[in-house]
Structures are given as structure tokens and as C-alpha cells.
N, C-alpha and C positions, 0 to 999 in steps of 0.2 A: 504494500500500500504506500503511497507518495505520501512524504510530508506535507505537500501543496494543502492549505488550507485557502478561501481567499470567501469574501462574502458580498451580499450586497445589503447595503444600508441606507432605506430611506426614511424620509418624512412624510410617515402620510397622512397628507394636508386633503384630500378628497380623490381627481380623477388620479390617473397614471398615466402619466406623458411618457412618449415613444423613447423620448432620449434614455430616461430615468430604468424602462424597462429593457429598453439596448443594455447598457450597463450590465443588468441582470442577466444578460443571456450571455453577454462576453463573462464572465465571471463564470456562470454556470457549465458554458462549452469549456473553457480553461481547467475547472477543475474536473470534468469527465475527462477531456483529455487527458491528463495527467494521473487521471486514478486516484485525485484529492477529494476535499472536502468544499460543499458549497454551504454558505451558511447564511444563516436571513437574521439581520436586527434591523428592527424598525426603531428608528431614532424620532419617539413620539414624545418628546419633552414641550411640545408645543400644545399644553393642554384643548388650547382653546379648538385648535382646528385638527387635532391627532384624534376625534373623535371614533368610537366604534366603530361606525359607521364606515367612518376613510381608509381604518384598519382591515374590515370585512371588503371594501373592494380593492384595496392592494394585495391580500390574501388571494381572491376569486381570481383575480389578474393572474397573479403568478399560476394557479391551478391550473387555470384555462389553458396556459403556454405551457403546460407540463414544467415549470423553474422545481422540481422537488429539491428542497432542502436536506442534509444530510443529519441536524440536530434537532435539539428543541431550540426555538428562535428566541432571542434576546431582545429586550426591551428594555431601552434605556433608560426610563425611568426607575426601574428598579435598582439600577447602579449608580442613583444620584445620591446616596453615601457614599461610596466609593471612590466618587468625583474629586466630593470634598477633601477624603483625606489623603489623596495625590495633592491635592492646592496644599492644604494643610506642609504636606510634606514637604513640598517644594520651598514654603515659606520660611519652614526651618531650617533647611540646610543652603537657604539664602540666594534661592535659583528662583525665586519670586520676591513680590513685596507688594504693601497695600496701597494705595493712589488711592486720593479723593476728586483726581481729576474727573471733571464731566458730569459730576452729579452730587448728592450730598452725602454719601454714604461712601465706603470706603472697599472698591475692588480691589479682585487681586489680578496683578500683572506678572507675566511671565515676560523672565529678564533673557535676552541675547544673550548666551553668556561670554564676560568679558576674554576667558583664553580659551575662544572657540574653538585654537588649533584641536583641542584635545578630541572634537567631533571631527569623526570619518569623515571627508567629503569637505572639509574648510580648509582654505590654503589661503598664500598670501598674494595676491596682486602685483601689487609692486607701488609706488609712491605715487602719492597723488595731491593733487591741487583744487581749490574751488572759490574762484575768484566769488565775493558775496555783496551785498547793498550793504554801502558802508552806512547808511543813514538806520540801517536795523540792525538791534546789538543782537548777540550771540550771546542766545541763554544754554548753560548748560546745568542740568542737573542728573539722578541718578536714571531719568525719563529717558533720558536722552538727550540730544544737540538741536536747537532750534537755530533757524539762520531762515538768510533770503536772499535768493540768487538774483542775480540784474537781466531784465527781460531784456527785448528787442528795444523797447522804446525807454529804459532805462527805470523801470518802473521794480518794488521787490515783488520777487517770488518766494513767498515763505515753506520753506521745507524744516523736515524733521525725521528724526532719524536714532536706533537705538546707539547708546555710547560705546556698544561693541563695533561699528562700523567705523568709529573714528582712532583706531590704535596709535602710536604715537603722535596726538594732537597737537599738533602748535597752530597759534593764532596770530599773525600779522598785519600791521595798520600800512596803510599807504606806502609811507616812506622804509618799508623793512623792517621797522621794528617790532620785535617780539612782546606781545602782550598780552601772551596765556599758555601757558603748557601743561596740558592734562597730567601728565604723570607727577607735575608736584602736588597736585590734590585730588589722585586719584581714588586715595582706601577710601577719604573722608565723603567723595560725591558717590562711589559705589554704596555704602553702606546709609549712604539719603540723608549723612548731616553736614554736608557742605554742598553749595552750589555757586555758581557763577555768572555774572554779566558781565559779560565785553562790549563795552560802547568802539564804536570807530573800528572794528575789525573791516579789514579789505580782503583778506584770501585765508584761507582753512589748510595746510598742508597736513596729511598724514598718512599711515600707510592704512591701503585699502585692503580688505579679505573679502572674500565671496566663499559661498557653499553650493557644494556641486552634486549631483546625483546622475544616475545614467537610468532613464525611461528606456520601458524594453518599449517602446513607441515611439517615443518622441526621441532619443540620442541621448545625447550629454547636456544638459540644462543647469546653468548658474544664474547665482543674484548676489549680487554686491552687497557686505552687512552694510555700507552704510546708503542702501535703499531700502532697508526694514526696519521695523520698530518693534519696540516691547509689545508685546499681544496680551490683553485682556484676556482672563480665562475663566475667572467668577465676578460674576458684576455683583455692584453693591447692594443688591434682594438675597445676594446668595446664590443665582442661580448658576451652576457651571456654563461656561461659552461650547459651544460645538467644537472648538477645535481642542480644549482640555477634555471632551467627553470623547471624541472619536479615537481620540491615542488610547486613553485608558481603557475604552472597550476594546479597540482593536489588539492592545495589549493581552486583556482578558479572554478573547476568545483565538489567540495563539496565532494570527493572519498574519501568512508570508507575504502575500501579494494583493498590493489595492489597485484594484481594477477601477476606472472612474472617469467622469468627463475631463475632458484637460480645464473646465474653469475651475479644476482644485487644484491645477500647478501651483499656482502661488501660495497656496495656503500648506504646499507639502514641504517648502523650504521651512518654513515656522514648525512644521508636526517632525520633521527629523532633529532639530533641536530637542520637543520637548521628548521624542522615546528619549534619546541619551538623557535625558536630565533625569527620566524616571527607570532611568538602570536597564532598560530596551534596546536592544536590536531594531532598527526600522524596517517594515517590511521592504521588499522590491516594489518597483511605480510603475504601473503602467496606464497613460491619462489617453481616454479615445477623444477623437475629432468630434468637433463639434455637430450636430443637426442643422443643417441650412436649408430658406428656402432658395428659390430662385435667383433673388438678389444677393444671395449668401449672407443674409440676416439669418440669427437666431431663428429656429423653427417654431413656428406656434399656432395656436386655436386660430388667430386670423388668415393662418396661409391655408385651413381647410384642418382636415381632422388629424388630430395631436395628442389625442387620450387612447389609451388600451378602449377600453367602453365605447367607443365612437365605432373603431373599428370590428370589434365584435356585433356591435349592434346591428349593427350598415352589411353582415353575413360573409365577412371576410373568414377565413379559414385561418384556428392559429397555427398549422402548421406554414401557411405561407406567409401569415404576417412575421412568425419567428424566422423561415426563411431569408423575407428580404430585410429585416432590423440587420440580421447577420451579415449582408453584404453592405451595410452601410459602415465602413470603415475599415472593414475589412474582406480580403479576395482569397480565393481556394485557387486561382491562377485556373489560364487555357480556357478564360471568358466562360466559364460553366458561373449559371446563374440561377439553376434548381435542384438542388440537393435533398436528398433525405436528412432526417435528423441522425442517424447513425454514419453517413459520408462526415454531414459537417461535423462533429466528433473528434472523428477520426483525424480529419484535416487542420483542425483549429491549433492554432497557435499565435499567439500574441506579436510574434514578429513580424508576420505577416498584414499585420493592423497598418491600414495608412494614418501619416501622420495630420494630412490634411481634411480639411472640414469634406462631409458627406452631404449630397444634398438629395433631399426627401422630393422620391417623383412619386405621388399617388398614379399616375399611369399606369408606371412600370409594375408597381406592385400589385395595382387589378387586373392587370395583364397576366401577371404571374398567380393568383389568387384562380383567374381562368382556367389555367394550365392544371390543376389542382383541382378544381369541379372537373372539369372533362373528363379528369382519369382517376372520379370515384365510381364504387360501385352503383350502378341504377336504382336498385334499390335505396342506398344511403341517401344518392341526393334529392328523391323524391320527398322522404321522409324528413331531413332538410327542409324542403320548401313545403312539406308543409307548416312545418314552424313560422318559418314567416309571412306564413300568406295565413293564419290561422286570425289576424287580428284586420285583414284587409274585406272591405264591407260585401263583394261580390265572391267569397269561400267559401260563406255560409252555404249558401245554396246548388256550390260546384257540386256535382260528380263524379264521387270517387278515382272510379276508374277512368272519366274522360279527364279528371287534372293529373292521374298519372300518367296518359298519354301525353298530356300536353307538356310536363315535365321532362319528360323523355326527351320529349323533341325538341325540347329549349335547351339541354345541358348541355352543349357543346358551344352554344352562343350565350350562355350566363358565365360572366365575368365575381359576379358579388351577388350573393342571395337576396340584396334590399330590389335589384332587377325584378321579383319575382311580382313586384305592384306593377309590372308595366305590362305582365299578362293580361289583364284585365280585358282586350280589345278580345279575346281569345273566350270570353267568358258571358259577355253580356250578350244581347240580342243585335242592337246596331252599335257600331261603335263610334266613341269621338274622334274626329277625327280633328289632326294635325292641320290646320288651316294654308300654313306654307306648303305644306305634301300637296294638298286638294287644290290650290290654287296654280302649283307647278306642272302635277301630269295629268289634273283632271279637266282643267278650263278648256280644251281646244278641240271645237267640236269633231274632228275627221279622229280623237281618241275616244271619244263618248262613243260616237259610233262604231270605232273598232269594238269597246266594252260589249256595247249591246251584242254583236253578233258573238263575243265569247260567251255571254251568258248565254243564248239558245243555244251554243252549241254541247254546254257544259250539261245541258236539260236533259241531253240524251246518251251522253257518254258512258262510258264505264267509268265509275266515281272513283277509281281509283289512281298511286302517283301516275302509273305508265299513263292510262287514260285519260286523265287531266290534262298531263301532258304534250300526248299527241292533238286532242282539242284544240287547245291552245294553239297549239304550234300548227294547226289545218289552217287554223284563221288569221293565223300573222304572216302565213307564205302566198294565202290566196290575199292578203294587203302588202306583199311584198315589204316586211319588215321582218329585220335582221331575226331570228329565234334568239328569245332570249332578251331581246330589246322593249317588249311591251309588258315584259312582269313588273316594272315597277308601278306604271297605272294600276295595273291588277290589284297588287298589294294594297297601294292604298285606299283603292275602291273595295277591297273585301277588308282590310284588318285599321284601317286611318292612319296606318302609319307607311312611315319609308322603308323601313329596316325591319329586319324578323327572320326567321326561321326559313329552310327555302318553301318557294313558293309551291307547289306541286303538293310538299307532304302539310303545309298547311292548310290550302283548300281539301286535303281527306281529310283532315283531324275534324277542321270545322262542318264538313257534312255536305252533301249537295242542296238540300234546303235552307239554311243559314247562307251558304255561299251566294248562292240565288238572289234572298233576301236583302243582302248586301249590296249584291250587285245591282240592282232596281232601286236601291236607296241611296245610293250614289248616284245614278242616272238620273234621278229626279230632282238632285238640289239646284 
């Protein structure tokens, strides 16, 4: 059995967005592959909106996609002792400290630590400079460096930054002279009873560090310490921040590897400091490409549907919605774009993840959704629709065995089971028709009059395809038109629409009487 443990952790605040449940199936196929562990903690510290309710259809989500979990799932609220006494811990062995900044109560901050070399992955840059708005002094306390860089138009830019970013600090006014060096008052501002203003500082020199980590996705990823700051981790109610409760649990339930959107890059420089601070190994990173729509924005409810529930509703198959989440960001190579779930398995691997953002083609995926109805069993997908024709007003009264024919004969041409309200022309007596269709192949009278002569001719045929068929086709050769070229009047003189099933097996299904009916109700508008 593989060590590979790896999980997925959400919030469930209500629906489940595509991104959130992608995540889930990279994790999921990762540790199948591997012969790991997949594990589920719902991070519901968010009373208000972590209700039952959000939790039962994050549950139903994951079921419905086959995600089986390998434990019992964790809930983080129940770990919010345990939060505590990491902050607690940290506070005493001085890898934290309380701040009343921001509010009246007194958080606690997790400190940069100042000889970060001692973390895996931090090294030293090399010297550096940072010319600043002499007319704004340079606070410094154990918070960190407050300054303001000089814009375009000579205006400050006020930045800040934790005191591990600035290692041997010197402060310089205009003319060169030195007029601050951190290391003479360094115990006294680390331990928060001395601090600092420099009026008239013109440049900041000192040597810069960054912390680095290798994404099995993304490469090699650094951040300069003096582009971060101390991190908040219990605010002043008490409550833990997300990024002290994600270590601690991911600590807790033994995760090698965090699988996750890349908008947690930046938040994984701050979480591999605090595993080291609480005596952790950090797991391995692996951050997937964003969901884009069209214009490569963020994917969302306004570019069309973006929740698991949208798509399950609307008769998508989750084998093909899990399908194509899977190819959004990452490829099995040799353009294969329908796999079974025991291929993708097999195949899955995390290197093979792009690093670039994926963008959500509902097309593509109803297309592939199609591929998927056509080669179920008849039975299955009759049975299928009738689930969702069961609440459409014209089922009541269907016929068994004529909407299993009619089923039949649709399932090569249904893409998504919500299609199955668009039978409806297949069910009632005369149908509505499509106003653009009737006013394109019905208005011209030398096609009316083709019509009428298919109808009598249709009166005496053999009602079946070949016989339809050959009808038809007697009275389009003696109008010298192409075979083949007048089904589309047909169609929407017998069904109101353009598009359907072919034509021949749909005038059998519908009857020679209905068909009839049709077509004399069409000639007369």
C-alpha cells in the first residue's frame, strides 16, 4: 500500500462549483493511482453558511461522481481546540505574538521567522536596495517595516513587509548617511519592546531571502521574505484563521500531497513556514490551472452553468461530467478525449497536469455527454428519460410503449436528458411550430403544393421506413427535386420543427393518421 495520503477540503457554503469538485477528482484519481489514501474534510467553521443542508449536497455531489473516501471525514470544527493550542504553542516558544492591530481585541500573528535559513526551501538572494518617499518615515516594529516607495508621478506608495524580509537592514538619508541599523536593536524590536521611526530615510539596503518550493505543476516557485508579512492566525473573537487551521489539520490527518487551485500559491509560501514552526514536514504542492471562461476570466454562474446540481439536473451523465473536469488541466496524451474511469486511473499523474489556465467549453462537454447516451444500454436510457420527462405536462398521458419507441429513436440524437422536453412535438396532436422553420420552407407556394401531393400519396403507401420513403421520393423525382432535398419542408410540416430524428423513421413512429393530420394542418395556415 502507498504512503500517498492526499484529500480534499472544502467549504460548504451551498452549491459545488466545477472548479472546487475538479480538485476533488485530481486528488481522488492521484491517490487511486498511486494505491493511496483519498480523504474528505469539510472545512465548515463558517457557521452561518456551513449549514446541513450545504453539507448534504456536497456529500450527494461527491456520491453522485463516485469521489468515495477512504476514512471517516473530518470536520473542522471539531478541531477548533486543537487550533488553539498550536497558536497557544507557537506563542510560547515565540514563533507568534498578540497584535491589537485592526481591531480592539488582541490577535494572534504568526511571525516570518527571523533565521528563516533554518527552513528547507529559504536561501539568500543576494543585496539589495529600495530607493523610498523621503517625505514618509520608516516605521519599524516587531510587525514588520512600513515604508513608501516613489510612484511615476513622485507620489508614496506605502508598502509593508515582515522584519524577516529585511536581514541586515541599514537605512540611508539623501546625502549617505546612515541612520538606522537593524541589528543594533534587533533582540529589543523582535521581542515587541523597542521600535523605530526614521524620518528623512531615502533608500533601505539589505540582504534579501526568498522561499522556494518545486510544484509537481507549476516548477520551481519563489517569493521574496520581504514581499510577505506576518499572517494573522487567531483573530481577536478567538477564532482560528484558515491558514492556522489547514496546517494543523493537514498535519492531523498525515497529507503528503495538497492537490488545489493554484489561487493557494501564495498562501503555500506562509503554510510551509508554519508546518516547520509546528515541528512538520510540509507536504508536496501540486496547484491546478485555473477554470476560464472564454475571455479567460474566472469561470462562473454568469458564463452558464458552474455548480455540480446545474449539471446533474440539466441530465448530464456523471460519468462524462467526471470525464471532461479530468481533461480540464490535464491530458492522457495522443488527443484521446473519452476514457473510462479505470483508463483515467491508470493514466493519471500529476505531471502531466498543465500549468496553464483550462477553459470550460459547455459544447465540448455535451458533445461528449452525447457520446455517452448513444452507447448506453436501450433499456437504461429509456428508463433515464423517463425520469425526466416524468414532471413535463404532456407524460402524463404518453404511452408507455409509444415513448419507449420514441426514446429509442431519439438516443442517438440526445446530447443531455433536459432535450427530452423538446419531444413534446412527438406527443401532442398538432404541434407548435417554430415560426422561423414555417416561414422558411413553408411560405412558397410551388412547396405547399409539393406537400399536398406527399400527403395523398402517403394515404396509400405502405406506412412503413422503406414505404415512406419510396413515396416521398415518387413525388420529388416526378417535381424533379434533388431526393432528399424536400425532407426538410416535411419535417416541419409534420413535427414544427427543423431538426429531429430522420425523417422516414419519424413519420412510422408518428402513424399515418397523425402524419396526415399534420400535414393538412400545415397546408391550411
Amino acid at each position: 500500500m502507498s504512503s500517498v495520503r492526499v484529500r480534499f477540503a472544502p467549504s460548504p457554503t451551498g452549491n459545488v462549483h466545477i472548479g472546487n469538485i475538479r480538485a476533488a477528482i485530481f486528488n481522488w484519481l492521484f491517490a487511486r493511482h498511486e494505491g493511496g489514501k483519498f480523504l474528505l474534510r469539510v472545512e465548515d467553521t463558517d457557521l452561518e453558511r456551513s449549514t446541513p443542508e450545504a453539507v448534504r449536497t456536497l456529500l450527494e455531489s461527491m456520491q453522485w461522481l463516485g469521489l468515495d473516501y477512504d476514512e471517516e471525514s473530518m470536520y473542522q470544527t471539531s478541531q477548533l481546540a486543537a487550533h488553539r493550542q498550536a497558536a497557544e504553542r507557537l506563542i510560547a516558544e515565540g514563533k507568534a505574538y498578540r497584535s491589537a492591530k485592526g481591531g480592539t481585541g488582541e490577535a494572534t500573528v504568526f511571525r516570518i521567522p527571523w533565521d528563516a535559513e533554518q527552513v528547507p526551501g529559504v536561501s539568500v538572494v543576494g543585496p539589495a536596495e529600495l530607493d523610498v518617499h523621503q517625505e514618509t518615515p520608516v516605521t519599524i516594529d516587531r510587525r514588520g517595516v512600513n515604508y513608501a516607495l516613489v510612484s511615476a508621478k513622485g507620489k508614496p506608495m506605502p508598502q509593508a513587509a515582515c522584519l524577516a524580509g529585511f536581514r541586515d537592514l541599514e537605512i540611508f538619508d539623501a546625502q549617505g548617511t546612515s541612520l538606522f541599523r537593524l541589528a543594533d536593536r534587533l533582540n529589543g524590536i523582535c521581542a515587541g519592546t523597542d521600535s523605530a521611526v526614521i524620518e528623512h530615510a531615502a533608500k533601505l539596503c539589505y540582504t534579501r531571502r526568498q522561499i522556494q518550493y518545486t510544484d509537481m505543476v507549476k516548477g520551481n516557485l519563489a517569493k521574496p521574505l520581504d514581499s510577505m508579512q506576518d499572517q494573522v492566525i487567531v483573530r481577536s473573537d478567538g477564532a482560528p484563521v484558515f491558514h492556522l487551521a489547514n496546517v494543523c489539520d493537514d498535519i492531523a490527518q498525515g497529507t503528503t500531497h495538497i492537490v488545489r487551485g493554484d489561487d493557494h500559491v501564495e498562501n503555500t509560501y506562509r503554510h510551509i513556514f508554519l508546518f516547520h514552526a509546528l515541528g512538520a514536514t510540509p507536504p508536496r504542492y501540486a496547484h491546478l490551472p485555473m477554470i476560464v471562461n472564454a475571455q479567460g476570466k474566472p469561470y462562473s454562474k454568469r458564463d452558464g452553468d458552474a455548480y455540480v446540481g446545474d449539471f446533474r439536473s440539466k441530465g448530464f451523465l456523471a460519468e462524462a461530467l467526471f470525464n471532461y473536469l479530468t481533461l480540464l488541466g490535464w491530458s492522457p496524451g495522443e488527443d484521446r478525449e473519452k476514457l473510462t474511469r479505470a483508463e483515467l486511473i491508470s493514466l493519471f499523474t500529476l505531471e502531466r497536469c498543465q500549468s496553464s489556465s483550462a477553459q470550460m467549453d459547455l459544447r465540448k462537454l455535451t458533445n461528449l455527454n452525447g457520446q455517452y447516451l448513444a452507447e448506453m444500454a436501450p433499456d437504461a436510457f429509456v428508463a433515464l428519460c423517463r425520469e425526466h420527462a416524468a414532471a413535463l405536462p404532456w407524460y402524463a398521458g404518453a404511452d408507455p410503449a409509444y415513448f419507449d419507441r420514441v426514446a429509442r429513436l431519439m438516443q442517438s440524437r440526445t446530447k443531455v436528458f433536459s432535450q427530452v422536453s423538446e419531444w413534446d412535438c412527438l406527443f401532442v396532436d398538432i404541434p407548435a411550430y417554430d415560426e422561423k422553420a414555417a416561414a422558411k420552407f413553408l411560405k412558397d407556394e410551388s412547396v405547399r403544393q409539393t406537400l399536398a401531393r406527399v400527403a395523398e400519396a402517403l394515404k396509400t403507401c405502405t406506412f412503413d421506413v422503406a414505404g415512406i420513403e419510396a413515396a416521398i421520393h415518387a413525388v420529388t423525382q416526378a417535381a424533379r427535386i434533388e431526393q432528399g432535398h424536400f425532407n426538410q419542408p416535411i419535417r416541419v410540416a409534420v413535427t414544427g420543427r427543423a431538426v429531429g430524428a430522420g425523417l422516414y423513421e419519424t413519420l412510422e413512429l408518428l402513424g399515418r393518421d397523425r402524419t396526415l393530420r399534420r400535414l393538412e394542418h400545415a397546408l391550411s395556415r
